[in-house]
DRENFI-16919 format. One record per residue (C-alpha): residue number from 1; x, y, z. Coordinates in steps of 0.1 Angstrom, whole numbers, plus 5000, padded with zeros to 4 digits. Example, Ala and Ser with C-alpha at 12.3 -4.5 7.8 and 13.67 -1.06 7.14 Angstrom:
% DRENFI-16919
+-----+------+-------+------+
: seq : east : north :   up :
+-----+------+-------+------+
:   1 : 5123 :  4955 : 5078 :
:   2 : 5137 :  4989 : 5071 :
+-----+------+-------+------+
***
This chain:
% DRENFI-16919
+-----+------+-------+------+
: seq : east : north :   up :
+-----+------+-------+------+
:   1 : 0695 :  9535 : 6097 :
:   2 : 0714 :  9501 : 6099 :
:   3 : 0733 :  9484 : 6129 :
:   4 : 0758 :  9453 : 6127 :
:   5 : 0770 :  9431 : 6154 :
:   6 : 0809 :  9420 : 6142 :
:   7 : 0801 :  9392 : 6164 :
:   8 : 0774 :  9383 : 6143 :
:   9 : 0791 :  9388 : 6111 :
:  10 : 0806 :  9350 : 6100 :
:  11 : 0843 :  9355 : 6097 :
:  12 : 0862 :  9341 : 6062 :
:  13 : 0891 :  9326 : 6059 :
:  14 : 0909 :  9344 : 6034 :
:  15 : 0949 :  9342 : 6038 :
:  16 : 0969 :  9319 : 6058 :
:  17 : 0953 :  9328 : 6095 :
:  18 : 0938 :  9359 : 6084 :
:  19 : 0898 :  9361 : 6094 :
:  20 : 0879 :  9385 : 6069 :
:  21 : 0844 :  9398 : 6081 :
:  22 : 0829 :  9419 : 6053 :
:  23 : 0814 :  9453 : 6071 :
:  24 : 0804 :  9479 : 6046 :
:  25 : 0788 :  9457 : 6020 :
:  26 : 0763 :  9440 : 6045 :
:  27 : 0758 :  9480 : 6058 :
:  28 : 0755 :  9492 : 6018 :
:  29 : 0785 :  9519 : 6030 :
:  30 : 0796 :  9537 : 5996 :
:  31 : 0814 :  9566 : 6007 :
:  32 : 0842 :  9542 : 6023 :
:  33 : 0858 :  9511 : 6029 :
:  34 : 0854 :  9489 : 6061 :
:  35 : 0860 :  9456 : 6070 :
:  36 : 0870 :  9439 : 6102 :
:  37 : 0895 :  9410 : 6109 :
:  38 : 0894 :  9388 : 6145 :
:  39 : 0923 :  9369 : 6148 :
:  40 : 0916 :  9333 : 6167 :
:  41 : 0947 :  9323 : 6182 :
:  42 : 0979 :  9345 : 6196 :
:  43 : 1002 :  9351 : 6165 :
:  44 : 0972 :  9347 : 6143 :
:  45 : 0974 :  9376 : 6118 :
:  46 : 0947 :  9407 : 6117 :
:  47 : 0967 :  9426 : 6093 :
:  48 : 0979 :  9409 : 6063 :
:  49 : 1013 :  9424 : 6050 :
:  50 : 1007 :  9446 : 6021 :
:  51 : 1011 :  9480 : 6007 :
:  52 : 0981 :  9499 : 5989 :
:  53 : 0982 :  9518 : 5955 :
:  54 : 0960 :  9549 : 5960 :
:  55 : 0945 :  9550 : 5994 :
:  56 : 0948 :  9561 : 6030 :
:  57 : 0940 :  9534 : 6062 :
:  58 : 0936 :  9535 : 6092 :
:  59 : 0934 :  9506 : 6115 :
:  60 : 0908 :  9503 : 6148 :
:  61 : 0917 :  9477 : 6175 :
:  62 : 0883 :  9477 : 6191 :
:  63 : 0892 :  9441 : 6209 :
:  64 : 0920 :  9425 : 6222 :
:  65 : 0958 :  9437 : 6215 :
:  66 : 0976 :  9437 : 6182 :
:  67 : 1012 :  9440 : 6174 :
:  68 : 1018 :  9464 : 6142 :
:  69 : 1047 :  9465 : 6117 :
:  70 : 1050 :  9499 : 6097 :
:  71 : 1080 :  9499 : 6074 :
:  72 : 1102 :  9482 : 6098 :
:  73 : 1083 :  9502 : 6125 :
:  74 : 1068 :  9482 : 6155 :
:  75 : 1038 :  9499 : 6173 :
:  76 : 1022 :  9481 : 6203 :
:  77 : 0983 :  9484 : 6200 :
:  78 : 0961 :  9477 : 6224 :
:  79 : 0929 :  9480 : 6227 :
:  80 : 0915 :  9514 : 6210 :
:  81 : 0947 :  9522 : 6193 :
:  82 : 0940 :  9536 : 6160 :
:  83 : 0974 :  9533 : 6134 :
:  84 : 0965 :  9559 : 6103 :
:  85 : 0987 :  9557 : 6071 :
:  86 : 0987 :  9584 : 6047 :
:  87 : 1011 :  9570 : 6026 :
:  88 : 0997 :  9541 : 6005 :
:  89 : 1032 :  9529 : 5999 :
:  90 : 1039 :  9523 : 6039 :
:  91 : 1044 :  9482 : 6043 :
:  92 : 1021 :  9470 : 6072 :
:  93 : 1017 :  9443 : 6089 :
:  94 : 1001 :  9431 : 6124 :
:  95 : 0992 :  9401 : 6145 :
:  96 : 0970 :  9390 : 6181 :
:  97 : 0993 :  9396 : 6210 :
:  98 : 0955 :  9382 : 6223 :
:  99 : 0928 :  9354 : 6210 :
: 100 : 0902 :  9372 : 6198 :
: 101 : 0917 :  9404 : 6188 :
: 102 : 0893 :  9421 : 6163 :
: 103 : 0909 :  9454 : 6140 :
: 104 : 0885 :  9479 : 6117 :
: 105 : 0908 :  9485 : 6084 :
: 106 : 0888 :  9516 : 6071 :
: 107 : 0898 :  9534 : 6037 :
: 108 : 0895 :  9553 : 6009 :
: 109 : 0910 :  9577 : 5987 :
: 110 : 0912 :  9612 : 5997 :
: 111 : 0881 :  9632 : 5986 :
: 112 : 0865 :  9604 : 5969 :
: 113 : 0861 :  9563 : 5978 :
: 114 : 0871 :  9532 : 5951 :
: 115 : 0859 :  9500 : 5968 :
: 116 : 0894 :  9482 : 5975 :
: 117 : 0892 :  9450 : 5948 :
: 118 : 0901 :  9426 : 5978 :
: 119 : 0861 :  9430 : 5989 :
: 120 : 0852 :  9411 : 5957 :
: 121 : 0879 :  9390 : 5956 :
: 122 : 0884 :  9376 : 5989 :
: 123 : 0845 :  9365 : 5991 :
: 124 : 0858 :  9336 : 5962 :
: 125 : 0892 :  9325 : 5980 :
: 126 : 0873 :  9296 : 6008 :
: 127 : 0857 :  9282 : 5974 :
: 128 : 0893 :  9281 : 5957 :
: 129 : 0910 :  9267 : 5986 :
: 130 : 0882 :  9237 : 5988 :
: 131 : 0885 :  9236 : 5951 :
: 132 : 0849 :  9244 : 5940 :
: 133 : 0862 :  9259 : 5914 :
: 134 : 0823 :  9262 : 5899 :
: 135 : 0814 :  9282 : 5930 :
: 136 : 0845 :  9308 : 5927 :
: 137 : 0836 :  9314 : 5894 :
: 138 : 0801 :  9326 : 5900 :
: 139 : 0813 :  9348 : 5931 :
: 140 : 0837 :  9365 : 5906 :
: 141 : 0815 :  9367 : 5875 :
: 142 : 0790 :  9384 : 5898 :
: 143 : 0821 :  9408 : 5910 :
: 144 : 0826 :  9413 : 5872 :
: 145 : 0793 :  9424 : 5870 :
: 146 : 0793 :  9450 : 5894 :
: 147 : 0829 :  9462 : 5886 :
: 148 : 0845 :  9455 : 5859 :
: 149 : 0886 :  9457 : 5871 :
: 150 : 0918 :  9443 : 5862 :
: 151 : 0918 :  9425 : 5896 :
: 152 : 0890 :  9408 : 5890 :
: 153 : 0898 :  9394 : 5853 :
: 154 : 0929 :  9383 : 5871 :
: 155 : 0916 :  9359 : 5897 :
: 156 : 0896 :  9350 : 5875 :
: 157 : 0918 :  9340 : 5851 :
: 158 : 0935 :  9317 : 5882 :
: 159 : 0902 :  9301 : 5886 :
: 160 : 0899 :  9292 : 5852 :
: 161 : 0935 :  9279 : 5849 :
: 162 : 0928 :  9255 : 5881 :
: 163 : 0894 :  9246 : 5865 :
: 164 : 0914 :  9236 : 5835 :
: 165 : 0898 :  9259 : 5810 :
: 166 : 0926 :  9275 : 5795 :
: 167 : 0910 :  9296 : 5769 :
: 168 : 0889 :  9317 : 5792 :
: 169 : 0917 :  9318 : 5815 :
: 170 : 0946 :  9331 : 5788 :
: 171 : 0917 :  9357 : 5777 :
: 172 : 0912 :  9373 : 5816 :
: 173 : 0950 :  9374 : 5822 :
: 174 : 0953 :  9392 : 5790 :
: 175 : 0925 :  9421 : 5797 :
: 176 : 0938 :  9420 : 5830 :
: 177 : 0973 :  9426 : 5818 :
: 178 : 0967 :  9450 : 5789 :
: 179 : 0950 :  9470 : 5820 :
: 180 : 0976 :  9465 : 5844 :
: 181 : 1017 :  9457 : 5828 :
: 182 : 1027 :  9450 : 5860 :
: 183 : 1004 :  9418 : 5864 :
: 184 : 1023 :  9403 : 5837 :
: 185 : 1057 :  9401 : 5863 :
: 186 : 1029 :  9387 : 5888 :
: 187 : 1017 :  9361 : 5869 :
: 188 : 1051 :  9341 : 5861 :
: 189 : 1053 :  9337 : 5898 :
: 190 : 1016 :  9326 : 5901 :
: 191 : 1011 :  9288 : 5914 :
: 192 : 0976 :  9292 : 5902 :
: 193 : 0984 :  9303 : 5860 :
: 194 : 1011 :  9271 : 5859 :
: 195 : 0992 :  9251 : 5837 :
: 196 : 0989 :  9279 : 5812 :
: 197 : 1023 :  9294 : 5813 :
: 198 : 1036 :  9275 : 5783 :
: 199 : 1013 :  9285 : 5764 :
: 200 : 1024 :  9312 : 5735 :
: 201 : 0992 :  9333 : 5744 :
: 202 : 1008 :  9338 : 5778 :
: 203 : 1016 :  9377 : 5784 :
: 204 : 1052 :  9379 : 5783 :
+-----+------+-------+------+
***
């Protein structure tokens, strides 16, 4: 038996306002995914807007009082309001109405459970955003490690880019691409592959 305080797990910052605090790895949870996010400020986000590829969600406000956006859909949640999407493809969204307002995201996919890629990736992102390029590629390579997925080749692929080593970096974004086509459309937008993007090698 394990317990966990979410005041007691450090919070990262991972996009714009958004607070990650990493649940299930700390717990050793395999059968599904669970995180929590604690916004700081009103406004601050607690949902990142995204869609998923495979899984279902659901969403726990267990402090404070969050403001949800489903598909154009607004849903007031205060606390203990639990918002459940079945469909993958839904577009969510939500912020604090409250300082403090913490929300469980808790997922998998039906009858089975693929750790969401995000859980290795956003553990690198405070490295990038300070620069320590050398620290973000460890926290990845030992992600690769672990599981070896597209998502993963990719942001590290970005690191390397930023790091200037554009061999290593071309070679990711291509195993990364060959895995997943639709990365190659994602990389020509990416701020982090610029220095690369001339190059011939590039996935086109």
């Amino acid at each position: 038996m394990r317990t966990l305080r979410i005041d007691d797990v450090e919070g990262l910052p991972v996009l714009g306002t958004l607070m990650w605090q990493p649940v299930r790895r700390p717990l050793g949870i395999t059968a599904f995914g669970i995180n929590a996010y604690t916004a700081s400020n009103v406004g601050d986000e607690v949902v990142e807007e995204h869609t998923e590829q495979s899984h279902e969600e659901a969403y726990v406000v267990i402090r404070g009082h969050a403001a949800f956006t489903v598909d154009g859909e607004e849903i007031d949640a205060p606390w203990g309001t639990i918002v459940f999407l079945d469909d993958p493809k839904q577009r969510r969204h939500a912020i604090a109405k409250e300082a403090g307002t913490t929300v469980l995201a808790i997922g998998g996919e039906p009858g089975t459970h693929t750790t969401s890629s995000w859980e290795y990736i956003f553990p690198s992102l405070p490295a990038r955003n300070a620069g320590d390029w050398d620290a973000a590629r460890t926290i990845l390579e030992e992600a690769l490690a672990e599981r070896d997925i597209p998502a993963i080749r990719y942001h590290l692929a970005c690191v390397e880019a930023r790091a200037g080593n554009a061999d290593r970096a071309l070679e990711e974004l291509r195993v990364a691409c060959d895995a997943r086509p639709d990365y190659v459309a994602l990389a020509r937008e990416e701020d982090d592959l610029a220095s690369i993007r001339d190059d011939p090698r590039f996935p086109r």
